[in-house]
C-alpha positions in Angstrom: 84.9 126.5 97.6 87.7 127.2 95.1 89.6 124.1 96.2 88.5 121.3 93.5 88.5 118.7 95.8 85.5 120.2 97.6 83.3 119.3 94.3 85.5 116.3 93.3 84.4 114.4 96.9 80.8 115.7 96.8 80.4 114.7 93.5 81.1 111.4 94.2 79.5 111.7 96.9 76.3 112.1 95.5 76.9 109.5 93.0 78.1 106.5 95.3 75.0 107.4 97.6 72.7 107.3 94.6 74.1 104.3 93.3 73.7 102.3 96.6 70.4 102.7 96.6 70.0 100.0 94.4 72.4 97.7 95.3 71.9 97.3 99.1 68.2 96.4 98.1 69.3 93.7 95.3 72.1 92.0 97.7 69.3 91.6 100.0 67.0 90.2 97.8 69.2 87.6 96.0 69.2 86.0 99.2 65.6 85.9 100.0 65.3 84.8 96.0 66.9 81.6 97.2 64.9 80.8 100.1 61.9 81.2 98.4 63.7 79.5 95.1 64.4 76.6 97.5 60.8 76.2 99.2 59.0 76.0 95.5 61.8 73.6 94.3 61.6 71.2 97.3 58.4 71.2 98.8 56.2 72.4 95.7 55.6 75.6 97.8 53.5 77.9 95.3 53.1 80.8 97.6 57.1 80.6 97.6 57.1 80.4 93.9 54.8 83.7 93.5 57.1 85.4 96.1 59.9 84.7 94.0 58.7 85.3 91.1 57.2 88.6 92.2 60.3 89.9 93.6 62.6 88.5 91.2 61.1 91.1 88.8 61.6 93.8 91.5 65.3 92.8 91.7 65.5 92.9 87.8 64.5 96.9 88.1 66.9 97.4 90.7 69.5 95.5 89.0 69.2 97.9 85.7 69.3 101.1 87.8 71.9 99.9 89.9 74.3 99.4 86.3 72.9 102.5 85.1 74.3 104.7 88.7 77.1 102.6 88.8 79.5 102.8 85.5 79.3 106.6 86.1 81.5 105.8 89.1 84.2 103.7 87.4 85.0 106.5 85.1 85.4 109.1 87.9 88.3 107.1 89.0 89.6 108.5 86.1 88.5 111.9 85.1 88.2 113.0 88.8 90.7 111.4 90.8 93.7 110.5 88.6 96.5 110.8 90.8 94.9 108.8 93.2 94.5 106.0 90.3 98.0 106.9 89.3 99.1 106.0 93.0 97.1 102.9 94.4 95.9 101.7 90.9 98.1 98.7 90.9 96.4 97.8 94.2 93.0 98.2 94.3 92.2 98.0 90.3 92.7 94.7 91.2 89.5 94.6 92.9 87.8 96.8 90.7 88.7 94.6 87.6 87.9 91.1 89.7 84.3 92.9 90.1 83.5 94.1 86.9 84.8 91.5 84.5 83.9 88.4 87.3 81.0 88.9 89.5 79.0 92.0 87.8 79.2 89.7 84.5 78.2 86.9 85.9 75.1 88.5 87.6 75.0 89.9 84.7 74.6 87.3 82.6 71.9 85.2 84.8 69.6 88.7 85.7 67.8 87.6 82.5 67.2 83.8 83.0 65.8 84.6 86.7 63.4 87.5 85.5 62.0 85.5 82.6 63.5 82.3 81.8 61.3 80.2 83.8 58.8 78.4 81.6 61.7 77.6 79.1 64.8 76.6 81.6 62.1 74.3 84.5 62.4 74.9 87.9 65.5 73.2 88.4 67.8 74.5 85.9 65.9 77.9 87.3 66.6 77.3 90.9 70.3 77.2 90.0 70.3 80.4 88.2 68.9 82.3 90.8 72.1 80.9 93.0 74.1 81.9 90.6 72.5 85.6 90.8 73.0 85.4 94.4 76.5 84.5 94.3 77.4 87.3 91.8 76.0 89.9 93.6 77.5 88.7 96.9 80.6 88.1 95.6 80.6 91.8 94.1 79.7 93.3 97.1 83.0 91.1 98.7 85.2 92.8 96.0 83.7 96.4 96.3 84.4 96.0 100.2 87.6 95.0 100.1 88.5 97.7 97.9 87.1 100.1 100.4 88.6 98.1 103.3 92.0 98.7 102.2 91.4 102.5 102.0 90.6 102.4 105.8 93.2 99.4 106.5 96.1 99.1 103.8 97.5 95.6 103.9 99.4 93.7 101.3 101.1 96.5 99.7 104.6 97.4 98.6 105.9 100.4 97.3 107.7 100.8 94.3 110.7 103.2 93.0 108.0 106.1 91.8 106.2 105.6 95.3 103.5 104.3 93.7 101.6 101.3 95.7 101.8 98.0 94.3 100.3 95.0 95.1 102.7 92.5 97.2 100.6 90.7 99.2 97.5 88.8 97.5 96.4 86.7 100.5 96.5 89.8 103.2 94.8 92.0 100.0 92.1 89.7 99.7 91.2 88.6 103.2 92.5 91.9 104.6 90.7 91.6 108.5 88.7 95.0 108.1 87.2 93.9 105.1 86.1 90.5 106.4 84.5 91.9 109.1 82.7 95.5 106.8 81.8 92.8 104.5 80.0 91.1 106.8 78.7 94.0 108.7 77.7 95.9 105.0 76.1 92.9 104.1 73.5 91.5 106.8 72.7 95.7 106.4 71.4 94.9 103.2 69.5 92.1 104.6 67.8 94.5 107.0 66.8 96.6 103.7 65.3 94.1 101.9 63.3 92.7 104.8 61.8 96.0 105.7 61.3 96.5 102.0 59.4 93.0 101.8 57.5 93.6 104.9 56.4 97.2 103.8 54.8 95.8 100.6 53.1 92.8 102.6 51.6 95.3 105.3 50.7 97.2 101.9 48.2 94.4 100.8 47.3 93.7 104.6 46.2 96.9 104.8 44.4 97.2 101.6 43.0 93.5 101.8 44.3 92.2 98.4 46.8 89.3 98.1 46.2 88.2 101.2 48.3 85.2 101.1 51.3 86.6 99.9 50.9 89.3 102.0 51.1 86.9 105.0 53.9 85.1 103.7 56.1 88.8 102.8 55.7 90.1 106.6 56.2 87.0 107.7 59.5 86.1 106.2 60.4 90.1 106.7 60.2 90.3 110.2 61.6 87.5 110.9 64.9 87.3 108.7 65.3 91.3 109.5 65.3 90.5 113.4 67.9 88.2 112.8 70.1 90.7 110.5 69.3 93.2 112.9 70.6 92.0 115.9 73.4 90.7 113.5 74.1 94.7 112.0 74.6 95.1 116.1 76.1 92.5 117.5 79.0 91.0 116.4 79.6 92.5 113.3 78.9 96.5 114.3 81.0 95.4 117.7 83.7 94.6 115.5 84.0 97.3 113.2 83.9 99.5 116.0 86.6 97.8 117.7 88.7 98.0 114.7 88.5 101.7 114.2 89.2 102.0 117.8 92.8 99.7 117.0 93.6 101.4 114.2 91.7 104.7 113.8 91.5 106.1 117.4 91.5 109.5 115.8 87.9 108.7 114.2 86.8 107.2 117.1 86.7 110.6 119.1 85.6 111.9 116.2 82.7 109.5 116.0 82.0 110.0 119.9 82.8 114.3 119.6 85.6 113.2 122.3 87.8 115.7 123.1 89.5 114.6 125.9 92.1 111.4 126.7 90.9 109.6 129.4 89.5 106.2 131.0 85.6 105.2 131.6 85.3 107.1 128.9 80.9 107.6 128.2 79.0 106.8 125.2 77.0 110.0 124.3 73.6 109.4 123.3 72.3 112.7 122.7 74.5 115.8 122.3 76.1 118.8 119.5 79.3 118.5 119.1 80.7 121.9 120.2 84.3 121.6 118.2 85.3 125.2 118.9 85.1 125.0 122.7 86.0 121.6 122.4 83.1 119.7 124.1 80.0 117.9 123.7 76.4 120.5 124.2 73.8 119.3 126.3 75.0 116.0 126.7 72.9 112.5 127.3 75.5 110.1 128.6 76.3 106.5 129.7 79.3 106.1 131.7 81.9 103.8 130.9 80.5 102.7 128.1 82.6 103.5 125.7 86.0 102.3 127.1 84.0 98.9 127.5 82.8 99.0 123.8 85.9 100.1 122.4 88.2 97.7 124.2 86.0 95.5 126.6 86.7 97.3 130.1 86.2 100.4 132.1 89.5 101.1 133.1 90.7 101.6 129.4 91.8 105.3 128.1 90.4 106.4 125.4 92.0 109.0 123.2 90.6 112.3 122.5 91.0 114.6 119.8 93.5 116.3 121.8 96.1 113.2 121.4 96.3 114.1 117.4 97.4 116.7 115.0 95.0 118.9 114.1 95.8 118.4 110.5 95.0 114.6 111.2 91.4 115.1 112.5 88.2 113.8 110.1 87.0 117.4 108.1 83.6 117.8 109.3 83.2 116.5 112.9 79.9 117.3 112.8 78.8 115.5 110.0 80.6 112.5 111.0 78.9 112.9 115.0 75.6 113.0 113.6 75.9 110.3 110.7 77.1 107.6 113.2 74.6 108.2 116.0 71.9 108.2 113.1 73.2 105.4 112.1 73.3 104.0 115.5 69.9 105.1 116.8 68.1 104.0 113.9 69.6 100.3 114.3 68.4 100.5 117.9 64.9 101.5 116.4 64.7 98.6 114.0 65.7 95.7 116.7 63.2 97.1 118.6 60.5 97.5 116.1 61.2 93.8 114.4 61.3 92.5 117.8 57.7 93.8 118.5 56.5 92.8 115.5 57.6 89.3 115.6 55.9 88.7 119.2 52.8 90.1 117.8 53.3 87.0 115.1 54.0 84.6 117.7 50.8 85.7 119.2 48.9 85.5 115.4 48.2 89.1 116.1 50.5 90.7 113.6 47.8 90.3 110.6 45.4 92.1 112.0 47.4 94.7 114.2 46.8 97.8 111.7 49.0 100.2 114.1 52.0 97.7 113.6 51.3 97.3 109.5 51.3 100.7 109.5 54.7 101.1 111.3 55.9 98.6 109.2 54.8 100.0 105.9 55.9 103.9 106.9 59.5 102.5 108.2 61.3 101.1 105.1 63.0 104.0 104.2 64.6 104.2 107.5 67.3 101.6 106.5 68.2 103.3 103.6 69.0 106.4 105.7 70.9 104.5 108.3 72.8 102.2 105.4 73.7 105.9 103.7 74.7 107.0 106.9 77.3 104.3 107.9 78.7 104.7 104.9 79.1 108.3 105.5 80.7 107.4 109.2 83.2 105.2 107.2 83.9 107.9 104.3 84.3 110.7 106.6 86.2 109.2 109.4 88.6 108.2 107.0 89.5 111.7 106.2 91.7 113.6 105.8 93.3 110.4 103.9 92.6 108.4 101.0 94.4 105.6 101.9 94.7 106.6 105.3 98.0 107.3 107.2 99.3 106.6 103.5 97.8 109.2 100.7 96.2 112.2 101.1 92.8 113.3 99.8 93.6 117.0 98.7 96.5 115.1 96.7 94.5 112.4 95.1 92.3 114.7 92.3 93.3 115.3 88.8 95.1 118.2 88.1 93.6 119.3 84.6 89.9 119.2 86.1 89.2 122.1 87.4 86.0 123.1 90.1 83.8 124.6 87.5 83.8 121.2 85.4 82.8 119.2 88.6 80.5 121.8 89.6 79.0 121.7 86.1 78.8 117.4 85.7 77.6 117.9 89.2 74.4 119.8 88.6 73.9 117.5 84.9 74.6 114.0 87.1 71.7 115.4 89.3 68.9 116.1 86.8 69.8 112.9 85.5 69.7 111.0 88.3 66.2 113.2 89.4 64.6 112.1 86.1 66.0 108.2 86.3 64.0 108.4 90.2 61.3 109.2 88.9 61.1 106.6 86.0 62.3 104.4 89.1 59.4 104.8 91.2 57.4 104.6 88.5 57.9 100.6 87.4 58.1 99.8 90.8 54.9 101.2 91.5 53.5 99.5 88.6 54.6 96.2 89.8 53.9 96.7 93.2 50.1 97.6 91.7 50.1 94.6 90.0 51.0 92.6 93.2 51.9 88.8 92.8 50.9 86.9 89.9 49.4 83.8 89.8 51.1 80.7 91.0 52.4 77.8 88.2 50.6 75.0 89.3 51.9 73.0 86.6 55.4 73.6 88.1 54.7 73.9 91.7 51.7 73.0 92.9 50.6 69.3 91.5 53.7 67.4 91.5 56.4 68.4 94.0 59.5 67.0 93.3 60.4 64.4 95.7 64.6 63.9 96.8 65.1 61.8 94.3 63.8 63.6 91.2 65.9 66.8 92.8 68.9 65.0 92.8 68.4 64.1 89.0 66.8 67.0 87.4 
């Protein structure tokens, strides 16, 4: 534990996991913000005007936390990982800077008009300004991806006469193909969040018989948005990124799969320990084949094992990485399953009434938290033991003059700080979620929809 670069990854670590928290929850939530945004505007929905209204003051607590976690982060690119900044600054600060001085301002600057500017800027003028939150935050989750994306998959890059990376390519940067398709993946996963979230709180107020109507229309909108985005997390965009990693990181693959051995029909494991002193997989649940067919469509293709790499190349923790991607996995299994059973009890206008299901819905939305958190630890440690990988080392990528006591020590302070921030956290959420849904504007909403043409001319 004397090597700084323990403590300089797990402090990061804890922060980046922290600060996602908030973030996956508000990406989700700008985009059900608009739906609902789009109902009241068009068809003088006032149930979709409460919801929006309701929520939009959740994503405004969210939004502040998720600042507050997140310019910690920035800074760490400095103080903790300089030579890394020294050597693939000029490629992906170019990212960084398009996110923090474009999208995260412009979310920024609308947060405020969609969490009380209502009344004064009319539901119009309103409407448009929750787009525009929608598009900032979606558009900073694009730039924070493709930052990351480039880590697992450099593209666009040249090199320059100090060996430093430098940015060549803005095109292939940009719309790199791994970060099209972890965009895509990363971002229906926050769709799942915020629909379990928004059915949790509906079954809430089922349960408890209080805002009945709103309750109806959270769950319903929930479970059937997150059955979509679930099957989307799967299938194509999890296919994908699995096939990618199996292109161009066969090494984590095996990893992943605690596959020690190169060979064809290679199985999926369901259920096992990775055993990476004997080599092998413990008590091992298995499907045949599977693997080779996920990985690269058919049975008859090899797939490498551990074994077909340097040792020195292999992800640090095996173990962790197993378990974090068949959490991952199992969990998105779990919510298909669950959203899919929940739905058919709404198609038989059971769902309302069918406590055992409110409660499974109410008790389950912490699950996509874990399975977002570990994804991202699947991606972070099968990246390992690069930075950039094939490119830059991690062990070479810390700064010199910090040494393991000062990021053990802004360690422990980053943790009571971020314990008493949870706890003011949960606190306004709970207030809000006590105070449920207001009531409708019928002024706005209610009495006189606007009809095409008024929409089209304010």
């Amino acid at each position: 534990m004397d090597d700084p670069s323990v403590w300089h990854r797990l402090q990061f670590a804890f922060t980046i996991v922290y600060h996602y928290l908030f973030p996956q929850l508000t990406m989700g939530l700008a985009l059900y913000l608009v739906l609902w945004k789009w109902r009241a505007y068009r068809h003088g929905d006032a149930v979709s005007a409460d919801a929006a209204r309701f929520w939009a003051r959740i994503f405004g607590v969210n939004f502040a936390f998720g600042v507050a976690t997140g310019v910690p982060m920035e800074f760490q690119f400095g103080t903790n990982w300089a030579r890394f900044s020294n050597y693939a600054g000029g490629v992906i600060g170019q990212t960084l800077a398009l996110e923090g001085m474009f999208a995260f301002f412009l979310e920024s600057m609308l947060v405020a008009g969609l969490v009380w500017g209502e009344k004064r800027l009319g539901p119009r003028a309103h409407f448009w300004v929750t787009v525009g939150v929608f598009a900032g935050a979606w558009l900073s989750g694009y730039f924070i991806v493709t930052t990351n994306a480039f880590m697992q998959y450099p593209a666009g890059y040249a090199v320059d006469a100090q060996g430093r990376l430098l940015l060549a390519d803005v095109t292939s940067f940009l719309f790199n193909r791994w970060a099209l398709i972890e965009y895509a993946h990363t971002m229906v996963a926050a769709v799942v969040t915020a629909s379990f979230v928004i059915a949790a709180v509906g079954a809430y107020y089922l349960l408890r018989g209080v805002h009945r109507e709103s309750a109806e229309r959270f769950v319903t909108s929930g479970v059937r948005v997150g059955l979509v985005a679930a099957f989307l997390v799967a299938f194509p965009t999890g296919d994908r990124q699995a096939k990618l990693v199996a292109e161009h990181q066969p090494v984590t693959l095996a990893a992943m799969e605690g596959r020690f051995e190169s060979g064809p029909s290679a199985p999926l494991t369901f259920i096992g320990q990775p055993n990476v002193r004997d080599r092998r997989i413990d008590n091992a649940i298995e499907a045949p084949a599977v693997l080779s067919i996920l990985a690269y469509g058919t049975p008859q293709r090899s797939v490498f094992g551990l074994e077909a790499f340097p040792e020195r190349d292999w992800p640090t923790n095996i173990e962790l990485l197993y378990y974090s991607f068949h959490v991952m996995a199992g969990l998105g299994t779990l919510f298909i399953a669950l959203l899919a059973l929940a739905n058919l009890a709404l198609f038989r206008k059971r769902l309302f009434t069918h406590r055992a299901l409110l409660w499974c819905l109410m008790l389950a939305f912490p699950f996509p938290y874990i399975a977002t958190t570990a994804g991202w630890m699947t991606a972070e440690l099968g990246r390992q033991p690069w930075l950039v990988f094939g490119l830059f080392r991690t062990v070479d990528g810390t700064s010199e003059s910090v040494s393991s006591g000062n990021a053990l020590f802004t360690l422990i302070g980053f943790t009571g700080l971020y314990f008493v921030m949870g706890l003011l956290f949960l606190y306004l959420i709970g207030r809000e979620v006590a105070h449920g849904p207001g009531a409708p504007a019928p002024e706005r909403y209610g009495e006189h929809p606007p009809t095409a043409a008024g929409g089209a001319h304010g």
